[in-house]
C-alpha positions as CSV (number, residue, x, y, z in Angstrom):
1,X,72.9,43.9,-87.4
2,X,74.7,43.3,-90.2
3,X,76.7,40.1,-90.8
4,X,79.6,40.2,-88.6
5,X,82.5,39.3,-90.9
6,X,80.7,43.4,-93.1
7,X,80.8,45.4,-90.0
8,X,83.5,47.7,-90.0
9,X,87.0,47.8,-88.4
10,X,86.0,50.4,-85.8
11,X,82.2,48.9,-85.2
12,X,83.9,45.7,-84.6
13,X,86.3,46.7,-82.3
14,X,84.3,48.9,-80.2
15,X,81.8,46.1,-79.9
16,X,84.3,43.7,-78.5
17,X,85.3,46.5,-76.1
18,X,82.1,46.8,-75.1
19,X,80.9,43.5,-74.4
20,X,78.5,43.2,-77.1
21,X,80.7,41.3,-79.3
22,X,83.1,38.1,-78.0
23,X,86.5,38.2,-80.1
24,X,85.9,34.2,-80.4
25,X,82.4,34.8,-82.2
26,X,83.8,37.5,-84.0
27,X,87.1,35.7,-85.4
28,X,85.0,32.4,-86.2
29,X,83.4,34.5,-88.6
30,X,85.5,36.1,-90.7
31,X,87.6,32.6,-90.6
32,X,84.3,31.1,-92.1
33,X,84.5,34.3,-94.4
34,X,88.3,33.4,-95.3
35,X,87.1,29.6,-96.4
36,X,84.8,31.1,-98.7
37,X,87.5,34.0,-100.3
38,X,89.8,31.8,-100.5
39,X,88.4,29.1,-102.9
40,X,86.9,32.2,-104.9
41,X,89.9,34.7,-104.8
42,X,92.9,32.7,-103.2
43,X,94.1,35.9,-101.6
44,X,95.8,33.4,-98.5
45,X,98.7,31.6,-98.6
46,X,98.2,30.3,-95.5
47,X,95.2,30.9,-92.8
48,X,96.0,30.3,-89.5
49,X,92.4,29.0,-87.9
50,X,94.2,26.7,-84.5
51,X,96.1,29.8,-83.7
52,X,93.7,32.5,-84.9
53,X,91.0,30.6,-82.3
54,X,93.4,29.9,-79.5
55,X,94.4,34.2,-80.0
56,X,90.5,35.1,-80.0
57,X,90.2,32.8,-76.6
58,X,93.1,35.2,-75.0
59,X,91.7,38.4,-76.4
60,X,88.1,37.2,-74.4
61,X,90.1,36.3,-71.4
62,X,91.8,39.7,-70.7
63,X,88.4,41.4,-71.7
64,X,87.0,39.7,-69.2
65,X,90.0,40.3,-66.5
66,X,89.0,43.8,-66.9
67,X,92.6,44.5,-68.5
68,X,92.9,47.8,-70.4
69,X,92.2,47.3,-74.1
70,X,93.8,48.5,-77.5
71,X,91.6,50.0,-79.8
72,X,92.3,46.7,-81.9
73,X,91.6,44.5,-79.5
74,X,90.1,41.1,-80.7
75,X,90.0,42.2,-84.2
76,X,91.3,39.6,-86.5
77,X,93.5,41.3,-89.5
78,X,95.7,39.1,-92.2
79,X,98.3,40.4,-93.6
80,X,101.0,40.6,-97.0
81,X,103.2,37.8,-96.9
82,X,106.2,39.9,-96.6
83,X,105.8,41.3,-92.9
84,X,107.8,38.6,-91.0
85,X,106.5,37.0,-87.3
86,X,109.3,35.6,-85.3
87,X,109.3,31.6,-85.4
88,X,107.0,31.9,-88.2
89,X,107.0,31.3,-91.9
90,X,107.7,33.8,-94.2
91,X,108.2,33.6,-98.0
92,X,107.6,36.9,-100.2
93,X,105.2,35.4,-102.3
94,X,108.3,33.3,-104.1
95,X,110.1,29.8,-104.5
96,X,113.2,31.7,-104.0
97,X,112.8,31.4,-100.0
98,X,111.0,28.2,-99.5
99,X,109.4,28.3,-96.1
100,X,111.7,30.7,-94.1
101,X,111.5,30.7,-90.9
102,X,111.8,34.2,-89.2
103,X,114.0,35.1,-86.7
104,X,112.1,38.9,-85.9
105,X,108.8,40.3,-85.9
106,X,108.6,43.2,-88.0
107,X,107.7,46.5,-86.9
108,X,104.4,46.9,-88.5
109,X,103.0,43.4,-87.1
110,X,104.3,44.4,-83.4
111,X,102.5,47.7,-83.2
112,X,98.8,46.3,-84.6
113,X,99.8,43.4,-82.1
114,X,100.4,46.2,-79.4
115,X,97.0,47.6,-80.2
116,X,95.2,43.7,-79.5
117,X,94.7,42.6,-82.9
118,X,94.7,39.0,-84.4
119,X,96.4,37.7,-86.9
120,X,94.7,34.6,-88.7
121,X,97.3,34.3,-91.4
122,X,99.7,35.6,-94.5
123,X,98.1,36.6,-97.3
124,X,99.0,35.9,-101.0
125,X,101.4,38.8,-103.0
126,X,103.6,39.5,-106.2
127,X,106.6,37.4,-106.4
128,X,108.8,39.8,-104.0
129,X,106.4,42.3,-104.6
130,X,107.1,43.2,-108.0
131,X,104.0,43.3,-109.7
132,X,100.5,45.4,-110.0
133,X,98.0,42.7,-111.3
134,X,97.8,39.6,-108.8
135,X,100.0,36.9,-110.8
136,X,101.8,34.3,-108.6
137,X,103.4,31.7,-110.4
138,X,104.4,29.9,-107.1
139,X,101.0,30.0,-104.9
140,X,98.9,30.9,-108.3
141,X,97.0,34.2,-109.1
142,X,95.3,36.2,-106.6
143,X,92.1,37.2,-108.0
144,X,89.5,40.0,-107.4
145,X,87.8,39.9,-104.1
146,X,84.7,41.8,-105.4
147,X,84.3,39.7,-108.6
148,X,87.1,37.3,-109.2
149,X,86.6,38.2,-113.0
150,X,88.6,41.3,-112.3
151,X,92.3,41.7,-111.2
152,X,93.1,42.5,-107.5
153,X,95.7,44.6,-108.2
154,X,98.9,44.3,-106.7
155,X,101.5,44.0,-105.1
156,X,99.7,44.0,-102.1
157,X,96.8,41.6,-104.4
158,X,95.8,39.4,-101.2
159,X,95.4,42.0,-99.2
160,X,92.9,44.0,-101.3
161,X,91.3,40.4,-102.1
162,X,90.9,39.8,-98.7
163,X,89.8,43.0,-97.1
164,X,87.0,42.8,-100.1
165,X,86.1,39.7,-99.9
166,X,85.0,40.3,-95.4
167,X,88.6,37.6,-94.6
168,X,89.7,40.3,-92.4
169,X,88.6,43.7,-91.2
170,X,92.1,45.3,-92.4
171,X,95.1,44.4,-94.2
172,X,99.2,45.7,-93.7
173,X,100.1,46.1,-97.3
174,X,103.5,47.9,-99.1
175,X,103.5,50.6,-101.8
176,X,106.8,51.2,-104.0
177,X,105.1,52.5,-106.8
178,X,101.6,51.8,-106.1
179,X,101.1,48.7,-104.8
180,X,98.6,49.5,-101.9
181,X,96.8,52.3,-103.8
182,X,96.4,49.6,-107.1
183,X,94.7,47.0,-105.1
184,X,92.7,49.1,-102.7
185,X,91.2,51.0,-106.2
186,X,90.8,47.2,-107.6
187,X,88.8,46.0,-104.6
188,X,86.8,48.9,-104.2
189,X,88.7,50.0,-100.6
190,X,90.1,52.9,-99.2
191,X,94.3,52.6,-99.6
192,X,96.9,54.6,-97.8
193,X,100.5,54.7,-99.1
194,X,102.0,57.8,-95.8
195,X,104.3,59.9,-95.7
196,X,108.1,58.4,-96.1
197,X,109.1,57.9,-92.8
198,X,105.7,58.1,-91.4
199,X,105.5,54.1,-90.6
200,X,108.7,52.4,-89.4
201,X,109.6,49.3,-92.4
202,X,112.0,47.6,-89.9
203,X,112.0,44.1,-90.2
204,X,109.8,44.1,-93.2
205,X,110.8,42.7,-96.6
206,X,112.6,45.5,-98.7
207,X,112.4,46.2,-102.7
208,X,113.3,50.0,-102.9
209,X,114.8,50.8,-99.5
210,X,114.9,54.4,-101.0
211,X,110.7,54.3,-101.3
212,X,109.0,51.8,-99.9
213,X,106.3,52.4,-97.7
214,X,104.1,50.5,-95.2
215,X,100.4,51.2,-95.0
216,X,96.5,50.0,-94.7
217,X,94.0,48.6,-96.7
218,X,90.7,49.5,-95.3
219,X,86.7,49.5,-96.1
220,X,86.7,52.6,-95.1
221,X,88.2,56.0,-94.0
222,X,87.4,55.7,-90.2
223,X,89.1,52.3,-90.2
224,X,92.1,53.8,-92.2
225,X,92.7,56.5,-89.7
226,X,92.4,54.0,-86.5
227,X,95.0,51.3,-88.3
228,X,97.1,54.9,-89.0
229,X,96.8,55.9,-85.7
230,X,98.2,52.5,-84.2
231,X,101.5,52.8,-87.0
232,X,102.1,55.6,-87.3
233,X,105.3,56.8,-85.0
234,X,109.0,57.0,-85.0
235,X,111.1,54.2,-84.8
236,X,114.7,54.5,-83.9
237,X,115.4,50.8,-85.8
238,X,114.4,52.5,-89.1
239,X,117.3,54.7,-90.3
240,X,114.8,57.0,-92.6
241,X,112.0,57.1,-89.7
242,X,110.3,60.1,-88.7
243,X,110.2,62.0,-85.2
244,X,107.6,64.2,-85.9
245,X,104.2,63.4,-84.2
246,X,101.9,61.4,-85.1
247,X,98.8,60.7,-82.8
248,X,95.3,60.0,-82.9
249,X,94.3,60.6,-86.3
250,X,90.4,59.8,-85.7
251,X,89.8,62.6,-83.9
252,X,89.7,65.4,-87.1
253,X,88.3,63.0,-90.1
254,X,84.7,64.4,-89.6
255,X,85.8,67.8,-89.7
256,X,84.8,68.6,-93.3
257,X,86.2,69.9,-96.1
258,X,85.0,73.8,-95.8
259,X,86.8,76.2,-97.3
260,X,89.7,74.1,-98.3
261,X,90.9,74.2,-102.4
262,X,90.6,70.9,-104.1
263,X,93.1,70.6,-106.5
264,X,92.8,69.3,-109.7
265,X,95.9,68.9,-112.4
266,X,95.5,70.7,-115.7
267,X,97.5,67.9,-117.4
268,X,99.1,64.2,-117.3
269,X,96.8,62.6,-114.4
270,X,93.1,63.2,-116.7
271,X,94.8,62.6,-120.5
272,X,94.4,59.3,-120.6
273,X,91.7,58.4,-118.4
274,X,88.8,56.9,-119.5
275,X,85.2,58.4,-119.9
276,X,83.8,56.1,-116.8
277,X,86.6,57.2,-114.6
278,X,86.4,60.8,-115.6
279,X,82.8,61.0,-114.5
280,X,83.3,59.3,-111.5
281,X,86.4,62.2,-110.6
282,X,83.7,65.0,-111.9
283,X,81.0,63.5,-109.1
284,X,83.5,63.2,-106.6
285,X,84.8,67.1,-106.9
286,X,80.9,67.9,-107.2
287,X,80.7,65.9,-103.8
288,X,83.3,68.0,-102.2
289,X,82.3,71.0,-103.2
290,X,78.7,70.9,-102.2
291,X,80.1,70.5,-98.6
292,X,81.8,73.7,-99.0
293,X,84.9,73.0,-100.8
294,X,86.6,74.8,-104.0
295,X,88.3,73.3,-107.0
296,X,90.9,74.8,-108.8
297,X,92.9,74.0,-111.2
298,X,96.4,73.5,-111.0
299,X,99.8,72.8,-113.0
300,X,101.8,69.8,-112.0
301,X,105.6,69.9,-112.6
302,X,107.3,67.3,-114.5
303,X,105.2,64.7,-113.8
304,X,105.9,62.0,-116.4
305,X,109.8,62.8,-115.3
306,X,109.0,62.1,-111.9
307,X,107.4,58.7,-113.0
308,X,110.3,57.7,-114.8
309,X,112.8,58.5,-111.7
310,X,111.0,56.8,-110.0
311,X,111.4,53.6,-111.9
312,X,115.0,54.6,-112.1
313,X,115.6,54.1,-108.5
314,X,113.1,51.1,-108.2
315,X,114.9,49.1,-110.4
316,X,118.3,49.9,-109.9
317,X,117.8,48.5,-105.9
318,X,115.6,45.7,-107.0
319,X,118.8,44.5,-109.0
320,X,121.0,45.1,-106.4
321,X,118.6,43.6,-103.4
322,X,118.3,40.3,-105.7
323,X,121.5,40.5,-107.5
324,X,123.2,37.6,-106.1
325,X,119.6,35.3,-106.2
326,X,119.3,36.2,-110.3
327,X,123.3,35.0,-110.9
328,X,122.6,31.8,-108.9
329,X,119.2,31.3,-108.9
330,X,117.3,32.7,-112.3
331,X,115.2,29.7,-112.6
332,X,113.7,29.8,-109.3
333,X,111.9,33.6,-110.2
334,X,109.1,33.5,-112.7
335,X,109.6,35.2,-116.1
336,X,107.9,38.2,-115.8
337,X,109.6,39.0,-112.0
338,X,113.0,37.9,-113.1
339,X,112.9,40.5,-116.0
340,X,111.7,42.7,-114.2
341,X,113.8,42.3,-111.2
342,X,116.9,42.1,-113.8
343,X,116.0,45.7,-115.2
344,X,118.2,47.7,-113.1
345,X,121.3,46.2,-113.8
346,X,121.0,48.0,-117.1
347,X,120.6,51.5,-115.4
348,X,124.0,53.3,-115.1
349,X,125.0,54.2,-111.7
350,X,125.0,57.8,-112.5
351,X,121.3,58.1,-113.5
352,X,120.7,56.0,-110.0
353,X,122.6,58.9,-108.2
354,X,121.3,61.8,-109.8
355,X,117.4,60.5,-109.5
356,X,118.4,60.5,-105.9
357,X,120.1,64.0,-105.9
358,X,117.1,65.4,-107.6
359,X,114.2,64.0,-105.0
360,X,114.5,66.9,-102.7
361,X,114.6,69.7,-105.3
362,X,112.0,68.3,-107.0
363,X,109.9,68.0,-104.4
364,X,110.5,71.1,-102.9
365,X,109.6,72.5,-106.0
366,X,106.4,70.3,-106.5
367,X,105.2,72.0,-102.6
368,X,105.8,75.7,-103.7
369,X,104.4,74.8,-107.3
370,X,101.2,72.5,-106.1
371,X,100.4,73.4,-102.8
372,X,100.8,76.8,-102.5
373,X,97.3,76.9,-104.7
374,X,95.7,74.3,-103.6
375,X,95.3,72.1,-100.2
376,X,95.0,68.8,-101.4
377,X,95.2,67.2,-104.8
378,X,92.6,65.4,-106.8
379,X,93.5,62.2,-109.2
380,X,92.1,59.4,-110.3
381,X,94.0,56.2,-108.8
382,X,93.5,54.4,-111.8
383,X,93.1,56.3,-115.9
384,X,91.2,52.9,-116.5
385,X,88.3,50.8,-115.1
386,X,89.3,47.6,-113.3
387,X,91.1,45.8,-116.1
388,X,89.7,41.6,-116.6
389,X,92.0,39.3,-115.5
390,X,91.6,37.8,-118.5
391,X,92.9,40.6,-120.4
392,X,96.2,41.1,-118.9
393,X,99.6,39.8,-119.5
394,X,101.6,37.6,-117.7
395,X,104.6,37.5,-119.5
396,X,107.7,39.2,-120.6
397,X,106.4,40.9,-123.8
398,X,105.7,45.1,-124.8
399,X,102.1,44.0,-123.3
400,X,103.2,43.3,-119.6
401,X,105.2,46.5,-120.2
402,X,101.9,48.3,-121.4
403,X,99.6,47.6,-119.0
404,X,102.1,48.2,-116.0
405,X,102.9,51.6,-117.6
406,X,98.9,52.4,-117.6
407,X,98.0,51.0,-113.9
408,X,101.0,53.1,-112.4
409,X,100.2,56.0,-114.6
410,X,98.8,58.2,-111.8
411,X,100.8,56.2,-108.4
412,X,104.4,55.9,-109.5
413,X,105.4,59.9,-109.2
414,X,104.4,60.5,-105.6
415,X,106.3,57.1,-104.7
416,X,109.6,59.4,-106.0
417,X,108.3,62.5,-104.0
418,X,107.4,60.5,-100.6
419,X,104.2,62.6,-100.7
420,X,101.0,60.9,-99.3
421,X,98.2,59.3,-101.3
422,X,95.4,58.3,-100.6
423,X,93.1,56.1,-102.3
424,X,89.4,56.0,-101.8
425,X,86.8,54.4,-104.2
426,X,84.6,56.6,-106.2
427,X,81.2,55.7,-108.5
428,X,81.1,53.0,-110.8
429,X,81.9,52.6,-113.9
430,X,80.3,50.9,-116.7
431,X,81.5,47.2,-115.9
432,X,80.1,47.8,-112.1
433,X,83.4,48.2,-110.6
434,X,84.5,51.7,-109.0
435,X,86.9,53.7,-109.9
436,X,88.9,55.4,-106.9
437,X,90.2,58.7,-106.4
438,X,93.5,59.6,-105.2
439,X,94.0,62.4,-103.0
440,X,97.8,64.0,-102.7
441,X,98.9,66.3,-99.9
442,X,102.1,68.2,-98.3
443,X,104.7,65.6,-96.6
444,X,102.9,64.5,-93.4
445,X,99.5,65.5,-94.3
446,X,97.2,62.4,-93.8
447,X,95.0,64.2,-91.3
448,X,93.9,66.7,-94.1
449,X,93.7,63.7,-96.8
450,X,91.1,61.9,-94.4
451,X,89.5,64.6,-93.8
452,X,89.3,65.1,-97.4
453,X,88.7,61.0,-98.1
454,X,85.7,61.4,-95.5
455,X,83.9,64.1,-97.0
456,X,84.1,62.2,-100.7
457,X,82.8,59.1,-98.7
458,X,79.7,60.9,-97.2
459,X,79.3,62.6,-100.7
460,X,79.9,59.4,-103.4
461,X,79.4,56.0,-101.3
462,X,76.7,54.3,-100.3
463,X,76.0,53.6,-96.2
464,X,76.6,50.1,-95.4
C-alpha cells in the first residue's frame, strides 16, 4: 500500500469503513504530513493536532459501536480560513478581524461534518479572499504544494497547497472569479467551482454575494464527486439556494464520454495560451476522443465582455462588503487587497445594475449559442504554465494588474454566467508543472463534467 497520507479520498474512506484502516492511524498521518507542508508551503494558519486526535478517537469509537457511517467518516479534511466553526477562530486570512471568535458553523463545514469527516485545522488564504497568487501579508505567502518554487494559486492558496502537498485528503475552498479552479490548476488537482446555487454559502465569509461559490479541491475526480455529493443540496438559509436535486454524483462518473461533442471555442480561451498549454489541451481532446468522443468547434459570445462584468459586479460588492473597514481601517489591509478592495467605489451604480440585468440574457444566450452544438466545453484553466513565485507582483503597480488579468483570463466569465467549471490537471509543460483543463457545462451539469473530467483522467494522468 501506498503511504497513507497519497491514498485517495474515497480509498481512504472506504478503508476506515471497512475496518482495514483506524481513523486514529489514518489522521496521525496526514497530521505528520501537515508538519512537513507546512514548513515547506505554509498553506495552515492553524493545525489543530489535540482536537484532530481526540475527533479521530470518536470516529474509531462509533466504528466500533457498529453505528451507521458517512461516506466521510474518519477522513481528516482542512479547510479555507473563511468557513466559520462555532466557538472557533475565524479570521479571513486578515489583520482586519484579529482572532474572531464564531458564533455559527457554516453550512459547508456542517454537511462534510454530517458525512463523519475531521477537521484538523484552517488553512491559509488571500487577505479576504481577494487575490489569485498566494500572498498574505498577515500569516505570509502560501506557497506551491508541489514545488514551493511555484505559486499556489489563490484565493483558495492553502487549500490547493495542502491537498498537494498529502495535509488533507480534500479541501472546502471559494470561487468568485476563479479562486478554486486557479489553485486546483497550480497544485496539479482536480477543482470544482458548481452551479450557483448548487452548494448553500450560509454562514460562510462573503466577497460577491451575487457569485460566490462554495466547492472542492480534490486529487482526483472520484473524490470530487463524493465531497459533491455530501454539498451539494438546497438550503432554505441561503436566499439564492437551489431546490433542484442533487444526489449521489458517484454513481455516473465512469460512464464515458461516448458519443458526446467536446466543445472547443474558436476564439478568446486559446489566443493567448502558451505553446506547453496548448499541447497539453490538444492531448487531452485526443484523450477524449479515442474513447469515443467528438470535438467540434464552437463560437463563444462575448466573452471578454462577460469577463469584464464580471469584475464589474465583483468589485462594486467588495467595496460595499468592506466599505466601512477601508474609511476606518485602511491601514490594517495590505496594499495590494486594499486597492483592490477599494476599486468598486469607482464603478457607477448604474454599470453595477445593468451587469446584473444583463446575467440572465446573457446566459441564456450563451446556452442556445454554446450548448446547442456542443455538450460540454473544453478550455484551458490557465493560458500560461504555473507562473514562479518569484516572478509575480505583490504590489499595487500595472504588473499586479497584468498578471491577475492573465490567471483569470479563462475563469472569470463563467463566474458572471454561474455556469459550472471544472478543473482537472492535464500534461506537463516544460517547467514539469501541469497545465489543467477546464471543462464548462449547462447550469446544473456536474454529473456530465465528471463524467467528462473522468474520461480525460483515464486518458492524460498517470495511476497513482
Amino acid at each position: 500500500m501506498r503511504p497513507i497520507e497519497s491514498l485517495g479520498l474515497v480509498e481512504v474512506a472506504d478503508l476506515i469503513r471497512d475496518g482495514s484502516l483506524r481513523s486514529m492511524t489514518v489522521t496521525e498521518a496526514v497530521l505528520a504530513a501537515a508538519r512537513v507542508a507546512q514548513a515547506r508551503t505554509n498553506c495552515f494558519i492553524e493545525i489543530d493536532f489535540d482536537g484532530a486526535l481526540d475527533a479521530a478517537r470518536r470516529a474509531d469509537l462509533t466504528r466500533d459501536r457498529g453505528v451507521p457511517l458517512g461516506p466521510l467518516h474518519g477522513v481528516p479534511l482542512a479547510h479555507k480560513d473563511m468557513f466559520p466553526i462555532a466557538q472557533h477562530r475565524i479570521r479571513y486570512g486578515s489583520r482586519v478581524r484579529g482572532d474572531f471568535l464564531a458564533t455559527r458553523t457554516a453550512a459547508a463545514i456542517e454537511r462534510v461534518r454530517a458525512a463523519g469527516a475531521i477537521n484538523i485545522g484552517a488553512l491559509n488564504m488571500a487577505e479576504f479572499a481577494i487575490g489569485a497568487i498566494g500572498h498574505n501579508e498577515t500569516f505570509g505567502d502560501c506557497r506551491n504544494g508541489v514545488d514551493p518554487a511555484f505559486i499556489a494559486g489563490g484565493s483558495s492558496s492553502g487549500s490547493g497547497a495542502a491537498v498537494a502537498a498529502h495535509a488533507a485528503y480534500a479541501s472546502l475552498g471559494s470561487d468568485t472569479g476563479g479562486s478554486i479552479r486557479i489553485p486546483a490548476a497550480a497544485n496539479g488537482l482536480v477543482g470544482l467551482k458548481p452551479t450557483y446555487g448548487r452548494i448553500s454559502r450560509f454562514g460562510a465569509m462573503k466577497l460577491s454575494p451575487s457569485m460566490d461559490v462554495i466547492g472542492p479541491l480534490t486529487r482526483s475526480v472520484a473524490d470530487c464527486a463524493r465531497m459533491l455529493s455530501v454539498l451539494a443540496g438546497f438550503d432554505d438559509r441561503d436566499a439564492q439556494s437551489s431546490r433542484l436535486p442533487s444526489g449521489d454524483y458517484e454513481r455516473d462518473a465512469g460512464r464515458g464520454v461516448e458519443g458526446l461533442r467536446i466543445g472547443v471555442p474558436r476564439r478568446y480561451f486559446l489566443e493567448t495560451a502558451e505553446a506547453g498549454v496548448r499541447a497539453a489541451m490538444e492531448a487531452s481532446l485526443a484523450g477524449l476522443e479515442a474513447q469515443g468522443a467528438r470535438r467540434v468547434e464552437v463560437d463563444v459570445p462575448a466573452a471578454e465582455s462577460l469577463a469584464e462584468l464580471s469584475r464589474a459586479i465583483a468589485y462594486s460588492e467588495a467595496a460595499a462588503l468592506h466599505g466601512a473597514w477601508l474609511r476606518n481601517r485602511p491601514g490594517s489591509y495590505s496594499p495590494q487587497v486594499r486597492v483592490r478592495a477599494s476599486t468598486g467605489v469607482a464603478i457607477p451604480a448604474s454599470i453595477y445594475v445593468e451587469a446584473l440585468l444583463l446575467r440572465m440574457p446573457l446566459l441564456e444566450r450563451f446556452v442556445a449559442t454554446v450548448f446547442d452544438h456542443c455538450d460540454v466545453l473544453h478550455t484551458p484553466t490557465l493560458p500560461i504554465p504555473v507562473p514562479r513565485l518569484a516572478d509575480v507582483d505583490a504590489g499595487t503597480g500595472l504588473s499586479m494588474w497584468t498578471t491577475l488579468g492573465r490567471l483569470v483570463h479563462c475563469t472569470a466569465p463563467f463566474n458572471y454566467l454561474g455556469l459550472p467549471a471544472l478543473a482537472v490537471p492535464a500534461a506537463k509543460t516544460d517547467d514539469g508543472m501541469r497545465a489543467s483543463v477546464q471543462l464548462v457545462g449547462r447550469p446544473f451539469s456536474e454529473r456530465l463534467l465528471l463524467r467528462v473530467a473522468a474520461a480525460h483522467e483515464r486518458a492524460c494522468l498517470p495511476s497513482p
